[in-house]
C-alpha positions in Angstrom: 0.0 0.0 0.0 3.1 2.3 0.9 4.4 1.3 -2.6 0.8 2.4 -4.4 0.7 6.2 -2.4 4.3 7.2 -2.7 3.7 6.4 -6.4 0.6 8.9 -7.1 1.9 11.5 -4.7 3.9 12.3 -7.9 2.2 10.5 -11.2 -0.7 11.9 -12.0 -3.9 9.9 -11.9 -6.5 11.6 -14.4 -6.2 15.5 -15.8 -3.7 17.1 -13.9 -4.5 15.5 -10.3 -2.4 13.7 -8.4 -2.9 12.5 -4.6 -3.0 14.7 -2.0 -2.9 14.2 1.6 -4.8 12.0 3.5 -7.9 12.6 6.0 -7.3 11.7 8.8 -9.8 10.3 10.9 -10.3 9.2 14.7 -13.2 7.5 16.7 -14.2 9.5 20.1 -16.9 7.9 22.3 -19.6 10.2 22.9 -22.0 9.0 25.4 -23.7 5.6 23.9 -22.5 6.7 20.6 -19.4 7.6 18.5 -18.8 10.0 15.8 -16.2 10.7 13.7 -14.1 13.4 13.5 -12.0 14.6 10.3 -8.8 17.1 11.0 -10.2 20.5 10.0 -6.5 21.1 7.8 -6.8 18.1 6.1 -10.2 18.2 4.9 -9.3 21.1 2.9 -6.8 18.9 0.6 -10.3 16.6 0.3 -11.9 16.9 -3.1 -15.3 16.8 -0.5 -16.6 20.3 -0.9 -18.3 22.3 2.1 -20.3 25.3 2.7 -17.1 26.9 4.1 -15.3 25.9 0.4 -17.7 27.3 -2.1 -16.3 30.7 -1.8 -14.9 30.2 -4.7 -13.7 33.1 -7.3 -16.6 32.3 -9.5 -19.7 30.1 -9.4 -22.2 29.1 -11.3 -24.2 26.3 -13.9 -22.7 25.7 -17.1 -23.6 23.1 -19.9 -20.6 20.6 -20.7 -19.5 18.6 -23.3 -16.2 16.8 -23.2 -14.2 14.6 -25.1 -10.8 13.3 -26.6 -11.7 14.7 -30.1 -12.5 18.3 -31.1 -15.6 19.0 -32.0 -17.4 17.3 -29.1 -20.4 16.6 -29.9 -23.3 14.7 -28.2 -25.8 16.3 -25.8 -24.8 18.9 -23.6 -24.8 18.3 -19.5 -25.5 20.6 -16.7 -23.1 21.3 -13.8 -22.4 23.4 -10.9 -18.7 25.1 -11.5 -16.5 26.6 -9.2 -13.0 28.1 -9.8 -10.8 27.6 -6.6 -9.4 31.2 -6.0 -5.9 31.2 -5.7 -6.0 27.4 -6.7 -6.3 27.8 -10.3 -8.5 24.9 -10.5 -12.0 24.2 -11.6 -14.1 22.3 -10.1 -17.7 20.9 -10.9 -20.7 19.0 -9.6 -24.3 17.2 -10.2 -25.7 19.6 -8.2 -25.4 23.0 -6.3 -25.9 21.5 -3.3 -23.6 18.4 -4.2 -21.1 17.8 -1.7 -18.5 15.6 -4.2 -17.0 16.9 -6.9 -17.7 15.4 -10.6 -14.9 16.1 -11.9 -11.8 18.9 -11.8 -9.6 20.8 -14.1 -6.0 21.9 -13.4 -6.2 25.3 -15.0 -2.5 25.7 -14.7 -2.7 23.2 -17.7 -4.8 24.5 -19.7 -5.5 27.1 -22.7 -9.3 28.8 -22.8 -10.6 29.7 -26.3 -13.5 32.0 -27.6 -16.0 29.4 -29.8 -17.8 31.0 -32.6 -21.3 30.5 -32.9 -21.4 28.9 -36.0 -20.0 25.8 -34.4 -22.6 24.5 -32.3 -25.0 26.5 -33.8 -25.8 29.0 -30.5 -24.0 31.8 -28.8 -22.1 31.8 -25.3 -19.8 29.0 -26.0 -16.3 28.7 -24.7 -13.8 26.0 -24.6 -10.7 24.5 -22.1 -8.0 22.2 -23.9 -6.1 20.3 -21.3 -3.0 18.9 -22.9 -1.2 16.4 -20.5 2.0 14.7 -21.8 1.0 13.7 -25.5 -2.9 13.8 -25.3 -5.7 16.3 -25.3 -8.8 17.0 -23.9 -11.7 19.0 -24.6 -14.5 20.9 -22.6 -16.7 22.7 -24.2 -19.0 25.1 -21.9 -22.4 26.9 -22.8 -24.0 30.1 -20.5 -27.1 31.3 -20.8 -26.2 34.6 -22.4 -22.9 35.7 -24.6 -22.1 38.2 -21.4 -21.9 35.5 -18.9 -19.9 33.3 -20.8 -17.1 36.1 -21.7 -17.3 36.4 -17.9 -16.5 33.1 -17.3 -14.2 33.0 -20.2 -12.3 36.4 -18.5 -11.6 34.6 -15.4 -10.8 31.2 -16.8 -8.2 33.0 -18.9 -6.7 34.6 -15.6 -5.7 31.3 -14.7 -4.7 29.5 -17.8 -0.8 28.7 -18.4 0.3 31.0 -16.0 3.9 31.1 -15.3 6.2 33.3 -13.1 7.9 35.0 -16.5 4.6 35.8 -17.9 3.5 37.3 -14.4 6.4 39.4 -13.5 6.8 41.2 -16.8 5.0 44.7 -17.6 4.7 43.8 -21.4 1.4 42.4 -22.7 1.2 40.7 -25.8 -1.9 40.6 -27.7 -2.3 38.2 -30.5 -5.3 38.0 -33.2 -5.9 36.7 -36.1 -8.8 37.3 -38.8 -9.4 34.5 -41.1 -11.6 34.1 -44.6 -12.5 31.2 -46.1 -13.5 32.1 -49.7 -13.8 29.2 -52.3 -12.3 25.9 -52.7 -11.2 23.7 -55.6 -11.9 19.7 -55.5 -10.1 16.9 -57.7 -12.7 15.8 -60.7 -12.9 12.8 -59.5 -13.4 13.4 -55.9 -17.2 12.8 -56.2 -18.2 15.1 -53.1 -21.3 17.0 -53.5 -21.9 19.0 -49.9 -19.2 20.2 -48.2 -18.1 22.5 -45.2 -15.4 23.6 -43.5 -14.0 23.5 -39.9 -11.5 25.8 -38.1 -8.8 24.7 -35.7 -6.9 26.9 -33.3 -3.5 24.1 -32.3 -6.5 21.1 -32.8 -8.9 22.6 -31.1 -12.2 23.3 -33.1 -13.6 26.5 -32.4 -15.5 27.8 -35.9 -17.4 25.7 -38.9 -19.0 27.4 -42.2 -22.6 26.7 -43.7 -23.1 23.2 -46.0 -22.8 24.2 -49.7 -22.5 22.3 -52.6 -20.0 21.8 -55.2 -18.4 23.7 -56.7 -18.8 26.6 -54.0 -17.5 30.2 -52.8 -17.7 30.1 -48.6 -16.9 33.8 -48.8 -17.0 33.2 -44.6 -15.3 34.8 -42.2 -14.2 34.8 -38.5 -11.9 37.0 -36.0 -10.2 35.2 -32.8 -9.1 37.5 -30.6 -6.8 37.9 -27.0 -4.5 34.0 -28.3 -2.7 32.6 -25.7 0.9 32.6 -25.8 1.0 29.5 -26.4 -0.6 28.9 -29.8 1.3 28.5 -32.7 -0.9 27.5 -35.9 -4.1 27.0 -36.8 -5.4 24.9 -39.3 -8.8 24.5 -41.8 -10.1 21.2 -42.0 -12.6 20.7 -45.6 -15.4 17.8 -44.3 -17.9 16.0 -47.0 -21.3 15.9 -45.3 -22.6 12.4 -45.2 -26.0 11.7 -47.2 -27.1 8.9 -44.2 -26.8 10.0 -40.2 -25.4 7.1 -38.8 -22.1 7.9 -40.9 -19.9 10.3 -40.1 -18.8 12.9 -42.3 -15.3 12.5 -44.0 -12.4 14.5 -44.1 -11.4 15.6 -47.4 -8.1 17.3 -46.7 -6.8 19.8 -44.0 -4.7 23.2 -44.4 -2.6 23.6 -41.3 -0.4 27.1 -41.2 2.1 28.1 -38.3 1.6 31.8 -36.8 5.3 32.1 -37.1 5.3 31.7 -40.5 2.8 34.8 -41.3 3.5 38.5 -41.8 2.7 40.4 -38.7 -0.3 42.5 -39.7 -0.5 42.1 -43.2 -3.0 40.1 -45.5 -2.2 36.6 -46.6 -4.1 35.5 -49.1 -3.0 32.7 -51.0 -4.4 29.4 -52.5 -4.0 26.3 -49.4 -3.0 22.5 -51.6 -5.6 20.1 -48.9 -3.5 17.2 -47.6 -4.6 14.0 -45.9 -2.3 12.1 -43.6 -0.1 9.6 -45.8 -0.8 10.7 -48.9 1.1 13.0 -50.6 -1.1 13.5 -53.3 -3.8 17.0 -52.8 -6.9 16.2 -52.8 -7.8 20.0 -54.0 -6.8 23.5 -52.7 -8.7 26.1 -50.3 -7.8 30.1 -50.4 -7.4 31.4 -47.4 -7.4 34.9 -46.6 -5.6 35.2 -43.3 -4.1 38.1 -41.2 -2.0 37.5 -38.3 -1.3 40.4 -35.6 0.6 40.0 -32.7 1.4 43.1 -31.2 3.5 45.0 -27.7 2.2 47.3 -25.2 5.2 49.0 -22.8 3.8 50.2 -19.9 2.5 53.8 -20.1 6.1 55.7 -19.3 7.5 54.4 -22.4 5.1 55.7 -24.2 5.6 59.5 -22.9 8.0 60.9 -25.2 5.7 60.0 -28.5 2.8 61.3 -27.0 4.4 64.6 -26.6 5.8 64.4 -30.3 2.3 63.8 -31.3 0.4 66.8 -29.0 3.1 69.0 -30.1 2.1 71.8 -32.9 5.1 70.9 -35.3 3.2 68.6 -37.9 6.1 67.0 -39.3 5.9 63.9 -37.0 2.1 63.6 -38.3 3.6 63.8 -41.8 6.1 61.2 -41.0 3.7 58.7 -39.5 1.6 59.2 -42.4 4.4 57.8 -45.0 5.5 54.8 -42.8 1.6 53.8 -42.6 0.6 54.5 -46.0 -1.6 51.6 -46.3 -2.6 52.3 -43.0 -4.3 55.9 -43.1 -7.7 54.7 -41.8 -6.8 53.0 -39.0 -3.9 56.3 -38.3 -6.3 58.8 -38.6 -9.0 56.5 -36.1 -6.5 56.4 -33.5 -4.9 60.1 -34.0 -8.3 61.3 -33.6 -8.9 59.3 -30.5 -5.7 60.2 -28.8 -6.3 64.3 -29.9 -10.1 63.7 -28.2 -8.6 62.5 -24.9 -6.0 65.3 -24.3 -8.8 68.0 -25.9 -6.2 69.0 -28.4 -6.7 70.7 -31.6 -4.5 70.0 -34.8 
């Protein structure tokens, strides 16, 4: 038995959790009876939750869907969530008033994703991918309302793949990208006459386009904003609905692009070759019009000595900022105006 604990103290046993302490218990007589009494500091290691536990940093029912392939699909459960503040972990259960947890999620593990509505066909989805070792796992969650999930979304993201580099430093990094599927090309002889298209952020499925049949323009598309760190491609998968329901629709060919390789803020749009695994024949093309920004805020000192460049009567700074952005000018003039609104100033 010694063997088994000292084992899962340190390998973990299912998403992120490995054993914790033990409860201790002891037997007091009390008059005719006895009861048994559990150590007040171990409890708290206990996955048991009490009254005293549920202040958590956010509570609330959520529908569920989880799996080991992205998109989940199936019906959708409804649980009782709870994010452990300062624990970085997510708890849920059957019930509010459930005193065992269902299940738990190491957040510390985790990336949290925005889901399009086109992918389940509703608004207020969101998503957790737990990647442990080689293997991934998905959770898709559904709120009432669109505000409540980018609440819930806000705070999961808090807590997601934090690190002590990322916390320290004063620089934020905002990432986006802005994708558009516009038409595809199929082989002749490929035979496939409905088709649509899913969209993968790092395997995770987060967007999907209407059915249209071939030949067809999707003309579709879709803007995923705040990226974690941590993703580095993204990929558009090109599916031929089935005629029957009991089969699953097949994958004609995926299109899988790394961030790293785009041009920060500028328009890609190229024509994608769609590859299948072992094959090194394409089974047809997709364009893709893609734009990738990834982009540094200093903290507000650094930014002194260009604002007073900018608030400054001498225009030729205006004039220069105006040549280095020349395809720019609309977005220049949105945010010169802006800035000039804020500090009252007239040019």
């Amino acid at each position: 038995m010694d063997d088994v604990v000292d084992r899962y103290r340190s390998e973990v046993i299912i998403d992120g959790i490995t054993l914790g302490a033990p409860i201790i218990q002891t037997v007091r007589p009390v008059g005719r009876q006895a009861m048994t009494v559990t150590s007040p500091r171990d409890r708290t290691n206990s996955i048991i939750l009490t009254q005293a536990h549920r202040q958590g940093e956010k509570t609330g029912l959520l529908l569920l869907r989880k799996g080991k392939k992205s998109p989940v699909y199936g019906k959708w459960k409804e649980f009782y969530f709870v994010i452990k503040y300062g624990e970085q972990k997510l708890l849920y259960y059957e019930r509010e008033d459930s005193h065992k947890a269902k299940g738990l999620l190491d957040l510390r593990q985790c990336r949290a994703f925005a889901v399009d509505p086109t992918l389940y066909g509703r608004n207020g989805v969101f998503m957790v991918m737990l990647k442990y070792l080689n293997e991934l796992s998905f959770y898709y969650f559904a709120a009432q309302t669109e505000e409540l999930a980018q609440e819930w979304l806000r705070v999961m993201k808090r807590h997601t793949l934090k690190t002590p580099d990322t916390a320290k430093t004063e620089v934020q990094q905002i990432r986006s990208l802005s994708l558009s599927i516009r038409d595809s090309k199929l082989a002749k002889s490929s035979g496939h006459s409905s088709v649509y298209c899913l969209v993968f952020l790092d395997g995770a499925a987060l967007a999907k386009t209407i059915l249209m049949q071939v030949p067809c323009i999707f003309d579709e598309s879709y803007l995923f904003q705040d990226l974690p760190l941590s993703t580095t491609s993204f990929a558009v998968e090109l599916l031929s609905a089935s005629k029957r329901a009991y089969i699953k629709d097949s994958s004609i060919g995926r299109v899988t692009i790394q961030l790293s390789d785009m041009p920060n803020g500028q328009d890609d749009d190229k024509w994608h070759h769609l590859m299948t695994k072992g094959s090194r024949t394409a089974q047809g093309s997709l364009r893709l019009v893609a734009n990738f920004k990834h982009e540094m805020i200093f903290p507000i000192e650094e930014y002194t000595s260009l604002k007073e460049l900018l608030l400054s009567d001498n225009l030729t700074v205006i004039e220069a900022l105006a040549t280095v952005c020349k395809d720019h000018h609309a977005e220049l003039a949105c945010a010169l105006i802006q800035i000039f609104c804020h500090y009252k100033t007239l040019v």
